[in-house]
N, C-alpha and C positions, 0 to 999 in steps of 0.2 A: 504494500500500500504506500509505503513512504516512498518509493522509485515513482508510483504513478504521483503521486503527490508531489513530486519536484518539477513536473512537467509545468503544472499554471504558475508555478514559480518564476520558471527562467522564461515564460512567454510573459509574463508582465513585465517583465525585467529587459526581456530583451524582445522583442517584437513593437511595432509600430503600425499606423498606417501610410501607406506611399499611394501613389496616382493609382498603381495597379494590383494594389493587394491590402484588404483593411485591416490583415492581420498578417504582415510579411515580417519572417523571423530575420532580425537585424544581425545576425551570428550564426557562425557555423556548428555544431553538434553534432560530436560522436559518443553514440553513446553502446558501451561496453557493457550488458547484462551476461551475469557469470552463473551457471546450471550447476548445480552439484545432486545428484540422483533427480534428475529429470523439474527438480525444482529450482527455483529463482534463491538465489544464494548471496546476492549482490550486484552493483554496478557500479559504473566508475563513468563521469560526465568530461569530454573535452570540450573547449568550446574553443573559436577560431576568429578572431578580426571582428571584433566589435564594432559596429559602426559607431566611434565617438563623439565625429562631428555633427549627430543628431541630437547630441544634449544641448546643443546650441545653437543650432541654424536647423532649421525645417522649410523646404520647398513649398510654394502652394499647393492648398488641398492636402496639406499632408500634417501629421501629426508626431510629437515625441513620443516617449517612448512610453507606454499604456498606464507603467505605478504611475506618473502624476498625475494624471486626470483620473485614475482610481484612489488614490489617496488623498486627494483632494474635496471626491466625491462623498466618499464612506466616510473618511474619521470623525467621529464626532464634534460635536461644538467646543467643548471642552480642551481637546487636544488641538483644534484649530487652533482657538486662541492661544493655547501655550508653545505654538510652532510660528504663531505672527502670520497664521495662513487666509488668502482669501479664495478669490475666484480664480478659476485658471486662465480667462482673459483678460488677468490682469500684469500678467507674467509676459516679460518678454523672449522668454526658453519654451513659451507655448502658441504663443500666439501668432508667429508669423508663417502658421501655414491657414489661420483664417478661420476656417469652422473648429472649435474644438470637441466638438462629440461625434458618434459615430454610427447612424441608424442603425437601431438592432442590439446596439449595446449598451446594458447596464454597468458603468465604472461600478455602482455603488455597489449593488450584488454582485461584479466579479470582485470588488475588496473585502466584501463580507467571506468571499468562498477562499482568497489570500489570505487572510488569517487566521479560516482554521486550518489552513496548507501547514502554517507556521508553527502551529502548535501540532501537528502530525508530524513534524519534523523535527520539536524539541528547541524551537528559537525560542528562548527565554523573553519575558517581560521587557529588561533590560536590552535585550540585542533590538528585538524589536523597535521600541522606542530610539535607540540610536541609527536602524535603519531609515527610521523617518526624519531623526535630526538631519541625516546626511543628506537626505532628498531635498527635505525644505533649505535648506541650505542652497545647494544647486538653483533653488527656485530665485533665491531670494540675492543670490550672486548675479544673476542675468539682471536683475534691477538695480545693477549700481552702474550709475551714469556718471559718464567724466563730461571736463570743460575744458578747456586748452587755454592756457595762458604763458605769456613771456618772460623769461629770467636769464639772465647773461644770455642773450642776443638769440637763445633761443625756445622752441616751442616745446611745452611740456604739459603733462597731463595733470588736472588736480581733480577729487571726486565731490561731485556735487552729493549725492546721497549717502551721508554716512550713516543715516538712520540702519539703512541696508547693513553697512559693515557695522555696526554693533551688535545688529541681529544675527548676524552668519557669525561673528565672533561670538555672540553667547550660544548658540544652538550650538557651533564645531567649541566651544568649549578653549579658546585660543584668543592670544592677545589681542584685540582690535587695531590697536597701531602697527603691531608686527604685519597683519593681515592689510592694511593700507599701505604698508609697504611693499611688500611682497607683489600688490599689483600697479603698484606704481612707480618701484625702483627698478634697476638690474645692477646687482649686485655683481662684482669681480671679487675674487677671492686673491692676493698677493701672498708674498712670506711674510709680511710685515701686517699688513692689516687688509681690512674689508672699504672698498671703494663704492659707493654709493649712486649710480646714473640714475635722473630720473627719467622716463619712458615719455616719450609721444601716444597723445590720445588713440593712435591705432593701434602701439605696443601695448599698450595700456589694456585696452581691449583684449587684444589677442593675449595676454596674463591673463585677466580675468577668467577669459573662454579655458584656456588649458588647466585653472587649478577644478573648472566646474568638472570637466573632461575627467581630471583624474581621479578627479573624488568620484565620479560616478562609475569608473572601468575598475577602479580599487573594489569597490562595494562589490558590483559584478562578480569580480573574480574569487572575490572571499565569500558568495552566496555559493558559489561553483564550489568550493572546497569546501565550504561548510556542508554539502550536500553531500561530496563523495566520503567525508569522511563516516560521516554515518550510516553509508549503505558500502562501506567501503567492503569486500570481500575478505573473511577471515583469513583464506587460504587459497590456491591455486585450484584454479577451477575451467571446464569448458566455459564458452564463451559465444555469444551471439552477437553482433553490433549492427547500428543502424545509423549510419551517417544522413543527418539531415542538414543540408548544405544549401545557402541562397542561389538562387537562378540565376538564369543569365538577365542582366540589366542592361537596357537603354533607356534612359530618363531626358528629360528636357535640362535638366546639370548634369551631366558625370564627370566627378570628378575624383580625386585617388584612391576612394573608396571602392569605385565602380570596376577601377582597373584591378584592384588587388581580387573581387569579385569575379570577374570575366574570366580575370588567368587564374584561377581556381576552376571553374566552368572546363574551360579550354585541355587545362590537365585532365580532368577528371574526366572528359571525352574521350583525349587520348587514352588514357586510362582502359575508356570502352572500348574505343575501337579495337587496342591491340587483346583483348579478351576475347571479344565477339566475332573480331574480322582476322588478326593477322595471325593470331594463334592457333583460330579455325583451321584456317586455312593451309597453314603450314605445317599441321595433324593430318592432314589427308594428304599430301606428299610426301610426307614420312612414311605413312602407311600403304603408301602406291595405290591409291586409289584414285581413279579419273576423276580427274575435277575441273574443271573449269574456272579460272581466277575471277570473282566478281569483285570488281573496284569498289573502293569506297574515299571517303575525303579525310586524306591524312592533315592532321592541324599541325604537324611536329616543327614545320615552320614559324607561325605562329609562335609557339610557347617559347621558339629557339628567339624570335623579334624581342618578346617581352621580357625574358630573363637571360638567356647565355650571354656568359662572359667574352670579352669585357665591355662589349657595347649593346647588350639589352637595354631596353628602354627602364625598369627598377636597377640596373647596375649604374649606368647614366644618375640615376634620382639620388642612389649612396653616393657615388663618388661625390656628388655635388652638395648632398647636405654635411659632407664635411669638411668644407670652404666655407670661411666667415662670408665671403663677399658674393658668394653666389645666390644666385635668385632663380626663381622662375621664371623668367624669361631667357638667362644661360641656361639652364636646363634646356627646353624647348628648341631652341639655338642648336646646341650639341646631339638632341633626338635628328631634326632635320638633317644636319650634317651626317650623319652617320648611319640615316634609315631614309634618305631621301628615294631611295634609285628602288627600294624596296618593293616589291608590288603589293603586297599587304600593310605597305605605311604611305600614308595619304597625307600633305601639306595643305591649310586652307592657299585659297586662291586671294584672298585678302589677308592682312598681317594680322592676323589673330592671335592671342594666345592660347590654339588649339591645336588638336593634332587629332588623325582616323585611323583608326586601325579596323581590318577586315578579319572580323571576327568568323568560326565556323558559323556564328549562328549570324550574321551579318555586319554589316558595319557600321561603332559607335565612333562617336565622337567625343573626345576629351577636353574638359577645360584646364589648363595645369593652375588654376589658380589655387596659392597655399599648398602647394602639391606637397615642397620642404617643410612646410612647420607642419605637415602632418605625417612626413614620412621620419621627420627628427622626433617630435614627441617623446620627449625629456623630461622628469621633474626637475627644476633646480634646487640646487641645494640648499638654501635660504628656506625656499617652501618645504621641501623636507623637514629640515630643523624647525619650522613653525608648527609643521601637524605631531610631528611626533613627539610634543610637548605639550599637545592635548589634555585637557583631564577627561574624557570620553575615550572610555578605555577602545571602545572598538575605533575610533578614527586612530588613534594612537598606533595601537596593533596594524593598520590597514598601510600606512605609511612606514612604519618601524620594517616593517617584512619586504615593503618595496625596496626599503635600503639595503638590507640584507641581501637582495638579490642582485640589485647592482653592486654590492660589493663581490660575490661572488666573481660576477661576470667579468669585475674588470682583473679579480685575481687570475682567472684562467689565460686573459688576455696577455696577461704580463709572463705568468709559465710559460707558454708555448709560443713566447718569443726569444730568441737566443740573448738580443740587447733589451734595454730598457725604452722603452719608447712613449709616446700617449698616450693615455687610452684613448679608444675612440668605441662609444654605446653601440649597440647594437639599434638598427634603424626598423621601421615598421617592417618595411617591405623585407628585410632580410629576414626579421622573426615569422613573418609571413612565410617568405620561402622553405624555411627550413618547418615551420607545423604543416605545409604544405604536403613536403617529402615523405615526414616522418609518417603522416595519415596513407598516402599513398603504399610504403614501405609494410606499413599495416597490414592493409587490405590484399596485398600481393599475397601474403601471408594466409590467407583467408579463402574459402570458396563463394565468390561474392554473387549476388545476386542484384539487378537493379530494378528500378522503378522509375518509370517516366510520369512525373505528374503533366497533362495538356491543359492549359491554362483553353476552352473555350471561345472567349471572348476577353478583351480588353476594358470593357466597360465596368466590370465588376457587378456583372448582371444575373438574376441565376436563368436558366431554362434560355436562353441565349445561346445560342452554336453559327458561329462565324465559320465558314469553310475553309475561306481563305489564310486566316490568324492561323487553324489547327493545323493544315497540310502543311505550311509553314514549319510549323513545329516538329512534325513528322517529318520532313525533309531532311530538314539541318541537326536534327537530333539524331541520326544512323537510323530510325527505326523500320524507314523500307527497304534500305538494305538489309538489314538483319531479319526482316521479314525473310525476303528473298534466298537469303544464306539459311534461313531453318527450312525452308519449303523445298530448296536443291540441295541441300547436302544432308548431312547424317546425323542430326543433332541426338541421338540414342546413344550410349554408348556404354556397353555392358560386358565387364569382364566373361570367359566362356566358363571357367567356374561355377560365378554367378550366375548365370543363366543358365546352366544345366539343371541346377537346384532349384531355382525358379520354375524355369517353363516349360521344357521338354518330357519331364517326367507326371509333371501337375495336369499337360494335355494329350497324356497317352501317347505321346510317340517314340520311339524306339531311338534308345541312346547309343551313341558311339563306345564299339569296343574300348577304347584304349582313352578314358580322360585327356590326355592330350594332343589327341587327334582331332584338331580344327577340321582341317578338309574336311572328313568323314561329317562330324558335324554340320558345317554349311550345308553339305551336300543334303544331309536329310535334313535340314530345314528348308533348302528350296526345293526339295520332293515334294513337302509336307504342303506345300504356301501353293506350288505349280511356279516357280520363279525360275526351276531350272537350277543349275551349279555350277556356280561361278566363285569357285573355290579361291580364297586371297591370303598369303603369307601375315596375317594380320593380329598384333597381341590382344586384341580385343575383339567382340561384336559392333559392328556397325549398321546401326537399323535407321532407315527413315521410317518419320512420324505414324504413316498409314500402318506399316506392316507393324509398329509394336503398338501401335493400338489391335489388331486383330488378333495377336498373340495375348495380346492382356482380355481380349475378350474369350482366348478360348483357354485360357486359365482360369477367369473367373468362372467362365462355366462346369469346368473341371472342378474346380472348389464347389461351387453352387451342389451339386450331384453329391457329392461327399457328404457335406454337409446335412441334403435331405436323407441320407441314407443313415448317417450318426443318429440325428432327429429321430429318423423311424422308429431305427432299434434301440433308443433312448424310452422314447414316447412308451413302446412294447412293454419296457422292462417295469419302467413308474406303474403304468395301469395295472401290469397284472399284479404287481408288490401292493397297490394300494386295494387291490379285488382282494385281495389274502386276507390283508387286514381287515378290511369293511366285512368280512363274512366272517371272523372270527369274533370282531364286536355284534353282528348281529346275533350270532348264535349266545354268545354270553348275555347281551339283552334279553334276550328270548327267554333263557333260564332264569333269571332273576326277575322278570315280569310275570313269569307264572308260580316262583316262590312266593313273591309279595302276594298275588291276588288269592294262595292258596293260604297263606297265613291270614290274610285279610278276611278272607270268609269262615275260617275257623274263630277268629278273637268274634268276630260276630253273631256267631252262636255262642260263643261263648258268654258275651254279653246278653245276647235274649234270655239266656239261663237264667244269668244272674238277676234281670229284672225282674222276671217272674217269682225269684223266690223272695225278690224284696218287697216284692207286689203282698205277695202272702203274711210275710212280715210286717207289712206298716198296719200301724192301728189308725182308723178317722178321726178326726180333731171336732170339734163340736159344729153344728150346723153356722152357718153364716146367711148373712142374710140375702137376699135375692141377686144375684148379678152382682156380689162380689166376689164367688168362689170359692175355697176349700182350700185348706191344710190340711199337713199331711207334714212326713218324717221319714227320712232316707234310711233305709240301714245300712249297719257297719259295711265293708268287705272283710275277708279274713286277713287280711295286716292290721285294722283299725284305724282306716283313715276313711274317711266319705269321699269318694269318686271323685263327685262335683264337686268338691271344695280343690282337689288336688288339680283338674281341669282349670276353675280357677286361676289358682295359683300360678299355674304356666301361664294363664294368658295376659295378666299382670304383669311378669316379667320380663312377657315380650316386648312390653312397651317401651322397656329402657335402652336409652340410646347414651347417657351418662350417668354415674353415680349423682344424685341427687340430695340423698338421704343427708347429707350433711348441710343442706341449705338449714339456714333458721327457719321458725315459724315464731310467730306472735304466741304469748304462754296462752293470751286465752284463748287460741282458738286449737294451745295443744291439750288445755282443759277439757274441750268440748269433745273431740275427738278420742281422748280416754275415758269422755263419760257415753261416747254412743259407741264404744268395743264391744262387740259381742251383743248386740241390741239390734233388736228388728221393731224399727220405728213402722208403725203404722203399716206392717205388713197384710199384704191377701187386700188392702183398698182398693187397688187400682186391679181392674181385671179388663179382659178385651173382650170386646160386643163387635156384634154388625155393624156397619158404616151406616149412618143416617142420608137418606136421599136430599143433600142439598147443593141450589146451584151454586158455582165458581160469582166468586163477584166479578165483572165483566172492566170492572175502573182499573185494575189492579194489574197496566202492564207497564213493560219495561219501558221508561224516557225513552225518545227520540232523539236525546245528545248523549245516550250514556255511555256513548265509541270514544265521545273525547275527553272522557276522566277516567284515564288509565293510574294505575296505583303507582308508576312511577315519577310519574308527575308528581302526585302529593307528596311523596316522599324528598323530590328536590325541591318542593317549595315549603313544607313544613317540619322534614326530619331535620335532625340537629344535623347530624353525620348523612352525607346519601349513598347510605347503605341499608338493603330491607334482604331478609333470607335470615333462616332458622341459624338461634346462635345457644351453645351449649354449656356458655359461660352468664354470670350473672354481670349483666349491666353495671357501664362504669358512670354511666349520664342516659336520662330520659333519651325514648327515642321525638318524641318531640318539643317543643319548646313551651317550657309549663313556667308559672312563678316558682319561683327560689324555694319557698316554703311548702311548693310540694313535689319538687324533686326526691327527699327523701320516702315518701309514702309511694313514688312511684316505681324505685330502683328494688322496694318493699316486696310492691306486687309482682314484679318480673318472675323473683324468689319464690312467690307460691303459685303463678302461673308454670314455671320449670319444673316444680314440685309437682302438683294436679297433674301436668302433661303422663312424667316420667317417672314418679316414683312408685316402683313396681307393691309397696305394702299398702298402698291407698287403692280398698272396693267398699263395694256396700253401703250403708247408711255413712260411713268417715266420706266417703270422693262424695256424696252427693252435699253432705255438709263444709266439705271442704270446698268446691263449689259454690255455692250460696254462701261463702266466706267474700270470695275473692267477688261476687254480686254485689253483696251487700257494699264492699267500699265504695263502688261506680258509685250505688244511688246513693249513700251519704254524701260523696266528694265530687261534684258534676263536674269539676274542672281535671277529675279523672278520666275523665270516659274514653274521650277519643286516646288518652294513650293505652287504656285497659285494651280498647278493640283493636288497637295499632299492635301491640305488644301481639296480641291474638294473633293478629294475621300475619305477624311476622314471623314466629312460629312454624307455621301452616306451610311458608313457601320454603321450597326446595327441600324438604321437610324426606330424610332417607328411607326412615321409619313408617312403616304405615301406620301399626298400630300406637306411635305417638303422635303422627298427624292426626287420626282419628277423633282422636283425644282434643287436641286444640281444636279441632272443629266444632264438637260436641259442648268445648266451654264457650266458642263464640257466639253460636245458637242458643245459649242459655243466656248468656248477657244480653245480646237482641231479644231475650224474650222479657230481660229488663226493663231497658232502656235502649232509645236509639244512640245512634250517630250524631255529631252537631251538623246543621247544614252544609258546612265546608269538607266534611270527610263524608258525607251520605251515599252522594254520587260511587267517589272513588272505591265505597268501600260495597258499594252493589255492584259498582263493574267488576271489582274481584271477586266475588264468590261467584258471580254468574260466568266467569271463565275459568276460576281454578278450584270451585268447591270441590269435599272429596265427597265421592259416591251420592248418598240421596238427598246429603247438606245441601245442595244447591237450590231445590224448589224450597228447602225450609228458611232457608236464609233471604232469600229473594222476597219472600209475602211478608218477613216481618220485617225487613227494610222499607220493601214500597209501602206496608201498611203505617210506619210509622212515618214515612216524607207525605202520605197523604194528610195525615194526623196532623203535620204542623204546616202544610199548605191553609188546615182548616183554623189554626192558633191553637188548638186543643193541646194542652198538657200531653208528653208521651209517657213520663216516665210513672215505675211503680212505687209502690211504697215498700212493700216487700218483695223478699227473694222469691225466682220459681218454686210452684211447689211440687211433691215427688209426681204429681200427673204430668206438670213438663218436663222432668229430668227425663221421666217412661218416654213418653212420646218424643222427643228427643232422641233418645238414642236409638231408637226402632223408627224414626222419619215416620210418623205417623198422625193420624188426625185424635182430637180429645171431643171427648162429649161429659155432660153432665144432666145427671137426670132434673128433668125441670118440671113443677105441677104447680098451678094455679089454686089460687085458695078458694073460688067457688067450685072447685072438682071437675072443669071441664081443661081442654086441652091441656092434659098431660102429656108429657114426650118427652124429647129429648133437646137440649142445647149444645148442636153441635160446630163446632168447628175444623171446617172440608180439609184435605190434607194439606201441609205445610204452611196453614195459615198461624196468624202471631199471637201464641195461646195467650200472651197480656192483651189482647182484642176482646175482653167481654161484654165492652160495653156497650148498651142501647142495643133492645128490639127495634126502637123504628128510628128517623130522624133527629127528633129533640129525644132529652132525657128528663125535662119536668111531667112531675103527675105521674110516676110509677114508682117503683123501686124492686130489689132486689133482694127476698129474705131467705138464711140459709139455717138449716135444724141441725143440731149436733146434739144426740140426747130430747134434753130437756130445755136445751140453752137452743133460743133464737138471735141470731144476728143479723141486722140489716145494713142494706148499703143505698147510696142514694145512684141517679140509672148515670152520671158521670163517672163512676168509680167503676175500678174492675172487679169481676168477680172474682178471680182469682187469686188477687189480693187479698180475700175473706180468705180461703179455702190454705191460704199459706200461713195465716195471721192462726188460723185456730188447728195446723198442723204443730 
């Protein structure tokens, strides 16, 4: 990831826009990925000829180099001000190619995507922040302006904006007078002392331009080394490399840049040609094979014009930039003189300072303006001594290492001279030539493979195809010769080894006695093809394209046949191994299906047995009164436990999904529970009857908006946390948002709703009264409720347990047969049971929801006074309908008061419309009790339980 991560690195660093490309890499790059077991193991970055005269001079329509207008764009306000940064067309290192943005491209989001490059690659906070001092810098150097005025008789520079040089002095961390110096003096060094010139406002300038220059190719190259050193390869490794190298330029200026450009092109053609065409070619007359020579266009002229000694056109640009007095125009002088007669060197026809050379790819023209102080490009030593006095450690470092290397350089100078002499720096163009070499020397090294990018069109258009521009391209670039040269000669070429291994055996035809018997060979391959044999003294195989593609297709066919034939008796061997097994599992199913059903119908008599003689055993309990039933008494088995109680007991147990038993309970409600142990409250009352013939109420259906009050909505707009699903821990905060003072009573009831769910010792008269515990707080605490039913259904969802989902079902049904919902949880809390109730909860819970949103549509009180009594725990858990025998006191319509299934057994109230002028009286005994026709009945029926 860090190798792909250095790639938008060194393209904002070094890439630009120009006339013909909005993102042309301003640098050459080789880059060296090292394999160690088929995996990426490291690489190593070179990079070649920076263009540096773009940190300072941009053609029109053209742009620097991408970090400033992305740094510019992205850093925040915060670090603008602290860098003195503004607009980028307020710069004059950006501005003078006119537009400064680029359709299509976001600076801000490619700077946001640079620094997380930066932190994937481990640039610290610090480096960072100095990479940007060094930028702003650069920016902020182009904006110091000189003035020219006169001192002993002559013309010298002075700078009008020193605001500038204070600022490039505090960002580079460096004296501001040393720094005023430095571009306004030139310094001579004596044995005796340091000599002081001041500069002319063009020297003046041209200072300026070369410290921006170096400060931005230093940075460069320490980005480049900072990069390989972290993906640098542990140890000796294969290797794969990708030279991506600038194209050939003709711009409206070319100048030294463009040349050192070109003659990089020009090699690297060469390069091709002798790969593609001379080494072709001079293979097949080695190998005696007829061939016909096809020409191609040797450059080796060319590259002999622009570099061979001693009068190439770059040997010419050294020799002269190491003459104080020469210029560019002796330069040009001495090209003419000495490349006039040349047919590839072209003189304008007017006294220009220009010159042509006819390039493979055609003919540009050169301006030699500044040709010297770009092919000198020198730090002085002054500026030296100024940066590396820095307290910014990286600019410090960045110059410290530059000196270092020109000291080396001039130490080797002086070794491998016999006398002492000058030094003299090493010049662009020679360090050019020689990274030029050493990439080529490389590659020789290498089985290289190329790539022709066709630039289209010129316009920078997409979907665009100029005919003219590509054939162009395709001419002067070898590619229809080498077309030509793969199409007539023999571009296959396979050791006979190899290819006996390969292909002769793989497509069934019959191998040559003797391994090294070529003839024999060729000859049955051109039996085999129909070509005939045409037997050749040859250390290899030589095939055109057509014929080893037909041999690769009757190879693959050969393969293909093998392969279905593997398959086959592959396929045979799995099915019949999986038929073995499948019929050993059926037959063991078999047997243990009719064990089970034969034990199962054994325990079954066995059980009839046992009823019968319990039957014989039980004595009758005393008569009861009409339509409430009979008691009765189990007997023992022979262990002495009751059946049903031991039934019971497991299905209690089932229920636990966590130890519970250690929650607290409140004392009095663990009072109550050890006072109704072993107690049958009010048993044999409730018995089941026929269903009373009544209609459905027809008002009683589901809203028309009840799709858009899903329970997770309530949850994000009135859970504290938005989170709802069954939790097996007790609550650390309400799941809703209650007063202060009743958080504690509600983390309370979490505690005995977990308990009620789960704890397998609660049946019987304790769960119903435990129960009507966890009731009773709703109706005392109303600003309980909606968390009591919340708590409920929270429970409920995603709930693993059936039979403790059950269980929360069967308490939320009993709290709705409470009290409802408040208006703001009604809705949400009917659309959830009506999609996730379990099993017959759903029609139960649904009628005493809509019965209670009807209730307070009408203003009518919902709630009760007392808990459910044991008729709704019954019906409840059985999702059933309740009736209640009803008789009028003059003795006529006696019946029954029923209510039809799942409707809301706190619903007693009112036979007709209004409730004045009747009432409601109920016999227990001797004792009457009446209610008035507002009140529920069941309220009575729980009050005198």
């Amino acid at each position: 990831r860090q190798i792909l991560e250095a790639t938008p690195l060194l393209e904002s660093f070094g890439n630009a826009k120009t006339v013909r490309n909005d993102n042309s890499s301003r640098f050459g790059k080789f880059v060296e990925i090292f394999l160690e077991d088929g995996l990426i193991c490291g690489a190593i970055t070179s990079q070649y000829l920076l263009e540096k005269s773009r940190v300072v001079f941009q053609a029109q329509s053209e742009r620097n180099y991408h970090i400033f207008y992305e740094m510019l764009a992205g850093l925040p306000s915060q670090q603008r001000q602290r860098y003195c940064l503004q607009g980028a067309e307020t710069y004059y290192y950006l501005n003078q190619g006119g537009n400064c943005e680029i359709p299509g491209k976001d600076d801000a989001e490619d700077f946001r995507r640079l620094l997380n490059t930066m932190e994937v690659l481990n640039f610290s906070v610090d480096e960072q922040n100095s990479i940007f001092r060094i930028l702003s810098s650069v920016l902020h150097l182009g904006n110091v302006y000189f003035e020219k005025y006169e001192t002993d008789c002559q013309e010298v520079a002075m700078v009008v904006s020193a605001t500038e040089i204070r600022t490039v002095a505090e960002l580079l961390q460096v004296s501001p007078e040393g720094l005023q110096k430095a571009i306004t003096f030139k310094v001579t060094e004596t044995q005796r002392e340091k000599i002081f010139t001041p500069l002319t406002v063009e020297s003046a300038v041209d200072a300026r331009d070369a410290i921006a220059k170096t400060l931005y190719s230093l940075l460069f190259g320490w980005l480049t080394d900072r990069i390989n050193r972290l993906v640098y390869p542990r140890q000796e490794a294969l290797s794969i490399a990708i030279l991506d190298i600038y194209g050939f330029e003709d711009l409206n200026f070319n100048s030294f840049e463009q040349l050192c450009i070109n003659y990089a092109n020009e090699y690297l053609q060469f390069f091709f040609n002798r790969i593609v065409f001379q080494e072709e070619q001079e293979e097949y007359i080695r190998e005696q094979i007829e061939w016909k020579e096809i020409p191609f266009s040797d450059n080796q002229p060319c590259i002999d014009l622009i570099s061979q000694k001693p009068y190439g056109i770059l040997r010419i640009l050294d020799d002269q930039s190491c003459f104080p007095q020469a210029t560019d125009h002796t330069f040009l002088q001495k090209c003419h003189y000495h490349h006039g007669t040349n047919p590839l060197y072209t003189k304008p026809k007017m006294p220009l300072p220009e010159f042509t050379i006819k390039h493979y790819a055609g003919k540009v023209t050169y301006q030699v303006h500044k040709f010297l102080d770009k092919n000198y490009d020198q730090v002085r030593q002054d500026v030296l001594d100024l940066f590396i006095s820095s307290r910014t450690k990286v600019v410090a470092n960045l110059f410290f290492g530059h000196a270092q290397v020109m000291a080396r350089q001039r130490s080797l100078i002086r070794r491998s001279s016999t006398r002492t002499r000058r030094y003299k720096a090493p010049t662009v163009a020679a360090r050019f030539q020689q990274s030029l070499l050493e990439l080529v020397e490389r590659m020789e090294r290498c089985n290289p493979f190329f790539v022709r990018c066709i630039k289209p069109n010129n316009k920078k258009e997409p979907g665009l195809f100029e005919a003219d521009v590509v054939r162009t391209q395709l001419r002067y670039s070898g590619i229809l010769e080498t077309i030509r040269i793969r199409k007539e000669g023999y571009p296959i070429r396979i050791p006979f080894l190899v290819f006996i291994d390969r292909c002769p055996g793989a497509a069934g035809w019959a191998l040559p006695s003797q391994p090294g018997d070529t003839t024999e060979l060729v000859g049955a391959l051109g039996a085999a093809l129909g070509l005939g044999s045409r037997p050749h003294p040859c250390s290899q195989l030589f095939l055109k394209e057509q014929l080893y593609q037909a041999l690769e297709s009757k190879r693959c066919r050969a393969h293909h046949l093998a392969a279905l034939t593997l398959q086959r008796y592959a396929r045979t061997f799995f099915i019949k191994r999986r038929f073995r097994s499948l019929r050993r599992k059926i037959v063991l199913l078999q047997s243990r299906a009719r064990g089970y059903l034969a034990r199962w119908g054994y325990g079954a008599l066995v059980g009839d047995t046992c009823a019968a003689r319990a039957a014989v055993l039980c004595c009758p309990a005393h008569p009861c009164a009409p339509g409430r039933g009979t008691r009765g008494c189990w007997g023992r088995n022979q262990h002495g436990k009751c059946p049903m109680a031991v039934l019971r007991r497991q299905e209690l147990t089932r229920r636990e999904v966590v130890d519970v038993t250690h929650l607290e309970i409140p004392a009095e409600l663990m009072g109550l529970l050890e006072a109704a142990a072993g107690e049958r409250v009010n048993a044999g009352c409730v018995v089941l009857v026929p269903p009373p013939a009544l209609q459905p109420d027809p008002q009683l259906t589901l809203p028309l908006d009840i799709n858009d009050y899903p329970m997770a909505k309530y949850v994000r707009g009135h859970f504290q946390e938005p989170a709802f699903g069954m939790l097996t821990a007790p609550l650390k905060a309400p799941l809703t948002r209650l007063d202060e003072e009743l958080c504690h009573e509600a983390l309370s009831l979490f505690q005995l709703i977990l308990r009620f769910m789960g704890d397998p010792g609660l049946g019987g008269p304790q769960e119903t009264l435990f129960g009507n515990y966890i009731v009773q707080k709703g109706l005392s605490v109303p600003g309980l409720r909606d968390e009591l039913l919340a708590q409920a259904a929270n429970q409920v969802w995603r709930n693993t347990n059936v039979n403790n989902e059950e269980r929360g079902w069967l308490l939320l049904a009993t709290c709705l047969s409470a009290f409802p919902p408040s208006a703001a949880f009604d809705k949400y809390l009917l659309k959830f049971v009506s999609d996730y109730a379990f099993a017959g909860y759903k029609p139960v819970c649904q009628r005493k929801l809509m019965q209670a949103m009807a209730r307070s549509q009408l203003g009518a009180a919902a709630a009760r006074t007392f808990p459910p009594s044991l008729l709704e725990w019954t019906a409840n858990r059985r999702q059933a309908s309740m009736a209640l025998d009803l008789h009028c006191f003059n003795g006529e319509g006696s019946g029954v008061l029923g209510m039809v299934l799942a409707r809301c057994p706190a619903v007693g109230r009112g036979l007709a419309e209004g409730w004045r002028g009747w009432s409601v009286a109920m016999k227990a005994g001797a004792q009457w009790a009446e209610l008035a026709g507002h009140d529920y009945v069941l309220d009575l029926v729980s009050d005198l339980e």
